[in-house]
N, C-alpha and C positions, 0 to 999 in steps of 0.2 A: 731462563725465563723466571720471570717473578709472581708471586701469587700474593693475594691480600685476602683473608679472610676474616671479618669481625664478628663478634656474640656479646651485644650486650645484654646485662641482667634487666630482669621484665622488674623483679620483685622487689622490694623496700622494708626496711626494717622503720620500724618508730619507737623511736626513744622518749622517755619521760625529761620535761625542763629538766635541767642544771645537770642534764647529762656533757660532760665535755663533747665533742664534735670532733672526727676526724678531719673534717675538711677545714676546720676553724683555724685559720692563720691570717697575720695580716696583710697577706697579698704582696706584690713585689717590692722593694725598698727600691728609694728612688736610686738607692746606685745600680740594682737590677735593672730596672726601667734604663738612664744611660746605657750601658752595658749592651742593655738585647737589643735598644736600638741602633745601639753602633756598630751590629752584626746584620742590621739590616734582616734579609731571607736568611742569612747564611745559619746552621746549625750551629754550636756550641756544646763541648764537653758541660759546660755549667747548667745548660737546658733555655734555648730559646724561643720564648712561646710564638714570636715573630716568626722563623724561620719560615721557609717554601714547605718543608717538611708537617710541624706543624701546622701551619693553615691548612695544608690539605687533608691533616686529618680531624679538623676541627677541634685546635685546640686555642681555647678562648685568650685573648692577647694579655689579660691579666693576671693568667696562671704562673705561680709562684711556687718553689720548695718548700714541704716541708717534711720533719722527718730527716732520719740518716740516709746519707749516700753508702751504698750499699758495692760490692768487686763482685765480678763474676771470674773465676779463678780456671785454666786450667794447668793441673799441676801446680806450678810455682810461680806459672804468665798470670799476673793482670790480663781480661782482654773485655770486659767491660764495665762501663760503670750503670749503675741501675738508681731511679729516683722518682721520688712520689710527690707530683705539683696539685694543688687545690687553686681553683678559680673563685675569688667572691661573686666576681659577677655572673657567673654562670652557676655557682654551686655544685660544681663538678671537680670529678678527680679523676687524676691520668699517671700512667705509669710513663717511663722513660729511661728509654735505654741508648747510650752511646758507646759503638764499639770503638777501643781502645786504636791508633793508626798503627802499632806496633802488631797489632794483631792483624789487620787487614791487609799488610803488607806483606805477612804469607798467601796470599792471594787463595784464601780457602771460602768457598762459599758456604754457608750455612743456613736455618730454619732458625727464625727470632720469634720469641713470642714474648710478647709485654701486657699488662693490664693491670686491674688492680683490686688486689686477694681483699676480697670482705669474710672476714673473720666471723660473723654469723651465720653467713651462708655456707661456709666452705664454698664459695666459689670464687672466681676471677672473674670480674668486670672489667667488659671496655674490652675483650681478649681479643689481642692482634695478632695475627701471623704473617709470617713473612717467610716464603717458601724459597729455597737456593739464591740468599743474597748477600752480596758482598757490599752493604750500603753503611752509612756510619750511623745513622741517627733513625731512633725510633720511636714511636708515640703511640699510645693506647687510644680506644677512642674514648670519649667521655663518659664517666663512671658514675652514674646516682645514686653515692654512696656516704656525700658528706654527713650523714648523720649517723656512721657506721665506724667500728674498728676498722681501719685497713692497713695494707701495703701496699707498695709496689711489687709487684714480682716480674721476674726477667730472666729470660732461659736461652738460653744458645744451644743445639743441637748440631754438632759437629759431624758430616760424614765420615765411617771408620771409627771415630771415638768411640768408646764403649757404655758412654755413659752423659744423657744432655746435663747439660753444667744449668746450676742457676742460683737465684740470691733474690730473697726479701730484704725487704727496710724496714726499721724498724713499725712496731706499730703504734699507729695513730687511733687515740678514742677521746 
């Protein structure tokens, strides 16, 4: 069984002008745009804001990378990749995580949690959870954070593992 549970942040920081912006990029390049359209619904390791996945969790169709893409490691396995999109048109930011098919090919279910760390709150917006799923693609929900340091963070919590695996991107201010 699958469970979804979201927490977004109430609260907002205000920055003074000529403060850089985390969410400030310039949206998707037209080969991105090609690209997610030619996947249609389908997910993508690279992050498709098109996808079935995305729309259902609202995330806005002009959301774009930025920031490092970021390994979620266990041991010496890749098993996924973690990344922080900004919308202009929405002015929102989302985390994203796609697990690795080498990894889901051990057919292990796990606890995913995606969203996106505001560095002055000490908190994670947008937090998503995803309770015993063996799914590829995940998305934070919409974080009101562009005017904030952030990252993306992303955690896998393995049953039996001793320890949840996770990984930031770099940060954005």
């Amino acid at each position: 069984m699958t469970l979804v549970a979201t927490v977004a942040g109430a609260t907002m920081s205000l920055l003074g002008t000529g403060v850089a912006s985390a969410g400030v990029g310039p949206g998707a390049t037209p080969q991105q745009r090609t690209a997610n359209a030619a996947a249609g619904t389908a997910g993508t390791e690279a992050g498709n804001p098109l996808s079935a996945v995305a729309t259902a969790a609202g995330v806005c169709a002009d959301a774009a990378q930025i920031g490092t893409t970021e390994y979620i490691y266990r041991d010496t396995e890749t098993i996924a990749s973690v990344k922080q999109f900004y919308s202009p048109s929405c002015d929102k930011n989302y985390g994203y995580v796609w697990a690795w098919k080498s990894f889901l090919d051990q057919n292990v279910n796990f606890t995913l949690t995606v969203g996106v760390w505001a560095y002055e709150r000490s908190a994670l917006v947008g937090k998503r959870v995803v309770f015993d799923t063996h799914a590829q693609e995940f998305w934070s929900a919409a974080a009101d954070t562009a005017d904030e340091c952030t990252s993306a963070d992303g955690t896998i919590s393995i049953p039996d593992y001793p320890v949840p695996l996770s990984t930031r991107t770099s940060k954005r201010c």
